[in-house]
N, C-alpha and C positions, 0 to 999 in steps of 0.2 A: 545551497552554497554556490557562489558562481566564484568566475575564474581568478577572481581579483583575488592577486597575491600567490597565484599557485606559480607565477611564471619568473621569482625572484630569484631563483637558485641559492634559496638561505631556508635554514631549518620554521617547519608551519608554526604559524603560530598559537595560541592559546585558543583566540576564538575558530581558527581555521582546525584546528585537531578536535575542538568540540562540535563541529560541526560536520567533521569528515565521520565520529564518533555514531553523531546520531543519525546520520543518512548511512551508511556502511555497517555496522556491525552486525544490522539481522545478515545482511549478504554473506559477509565476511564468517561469521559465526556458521550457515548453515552449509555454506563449502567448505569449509574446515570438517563438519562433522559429516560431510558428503563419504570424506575419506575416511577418519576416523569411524566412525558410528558409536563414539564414547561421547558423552557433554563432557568432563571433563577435560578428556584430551581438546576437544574442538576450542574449547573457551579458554584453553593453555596456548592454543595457537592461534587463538584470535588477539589473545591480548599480546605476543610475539610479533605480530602485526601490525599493530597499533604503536609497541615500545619503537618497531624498526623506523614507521612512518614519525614520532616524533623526532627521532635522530636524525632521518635523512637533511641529506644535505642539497641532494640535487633534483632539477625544477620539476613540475610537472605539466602538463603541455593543458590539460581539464580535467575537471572533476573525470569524467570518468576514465581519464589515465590513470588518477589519483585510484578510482575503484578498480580496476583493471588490476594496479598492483597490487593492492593490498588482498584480492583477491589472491593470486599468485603467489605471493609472500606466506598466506592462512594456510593454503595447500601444500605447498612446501614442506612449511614448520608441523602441519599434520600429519605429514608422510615421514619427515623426522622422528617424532612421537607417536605412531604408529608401527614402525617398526622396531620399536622399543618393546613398545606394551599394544600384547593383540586383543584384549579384551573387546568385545564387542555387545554394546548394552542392548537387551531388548527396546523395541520401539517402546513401549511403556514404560522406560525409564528415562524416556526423551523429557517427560514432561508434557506440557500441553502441547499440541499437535496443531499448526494452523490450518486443520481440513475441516472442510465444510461438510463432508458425505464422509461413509465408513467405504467408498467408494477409493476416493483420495485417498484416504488413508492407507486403503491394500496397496495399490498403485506403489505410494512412495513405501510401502515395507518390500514390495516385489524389486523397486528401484534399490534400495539400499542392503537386497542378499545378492546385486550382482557384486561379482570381481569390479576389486578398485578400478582396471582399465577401462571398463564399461559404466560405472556407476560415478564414475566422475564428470565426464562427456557427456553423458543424459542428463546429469543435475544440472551443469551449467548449460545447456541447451536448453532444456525445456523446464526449470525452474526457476532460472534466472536472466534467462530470455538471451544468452550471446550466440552470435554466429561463429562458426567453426573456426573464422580467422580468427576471433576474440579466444575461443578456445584454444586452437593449437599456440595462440602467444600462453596464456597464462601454463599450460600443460609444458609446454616447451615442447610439443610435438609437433610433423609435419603435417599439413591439415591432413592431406590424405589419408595420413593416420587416425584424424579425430574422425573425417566422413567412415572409414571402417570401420573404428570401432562405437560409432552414431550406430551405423546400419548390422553392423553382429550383438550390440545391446539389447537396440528394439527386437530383433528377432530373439532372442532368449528372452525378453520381459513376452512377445506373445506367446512363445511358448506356454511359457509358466503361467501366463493369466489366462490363456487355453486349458490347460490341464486343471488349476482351478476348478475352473465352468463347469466340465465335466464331473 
């Protein structure tokens, strides 16, 4: 999707929402259940996501402003729905898994028994490739805050994948 059309300041259109659709919702989807660790909840706030970006009204500057938000909006509305309902589904009820090793796989199970403050800030970091500024916007934190708790996450996932080993 390129920028055409994102800069109207009027609601997206049909083909511009099916295209924000197919490039963004594994994103959208898998920050959402960053927070949650429910598919349901996460896929209740992705598609919250999605209802908000059809309604909006106002422009967006590029595509990945467009993901930026909607990013931000899934996590939000997941943290709304997650403080409702604490259920938290084993990774085996994720469904398929996009990891290639049983390697990956521990990894992201060791990532998602951290605390939300820590297990959000890793995921978008290092799953989704943003830098702390991209973080601390979508988190609404100050970076400082996301470099702290970058750097006390990592130290609790080596802990933990230390203790494993042994």
């Amino acid at each position: 999707m390129d920028a055409k059309g994102l800069d109207r300041g009027e609601n997206v259109t049909k083909e511009e929402f099916a295209g924000a659709v197919d490039m963004y919702a594994d994103s959208v989807f898998r920050a959402a259940l960053s927070v949650t660790l429910s598919r349901e909840d996460a896929e209740d706030a992705m598609q919250e996501a999605f209802l908000k970006l059809w309604s909006r009204d106002a422009a967006f500057e590029s595509p990945d402003h467009m993901r930026f938000w909607l990013i931000r909006v899934a996590i939000n509305e997941a943290r709304r729905s997650f403080r409702w309902r604490r259920h938290v589904a084993p990774l085996e009820e994720l469904g398929d898994a996009p990891f290639e090793t049983p390697a990956e796989s521990g990894l992201y199970e060791a990532v998602a028994a951290l605390p939300e403050r820590y297990r959000v800030p890793i995921y978008l970091k290092y799953y989704e490739d943003l830098s702390v500024r991209q973080i601390a916007q979508i988190t609404e934190c100050p970076e400082s805050t996301v470099q702290t708790r970058l750097q006390r996450g990592r130290a609790i996932l080596e802990k933990r994948l230390r203790e494993d080993l042994q």
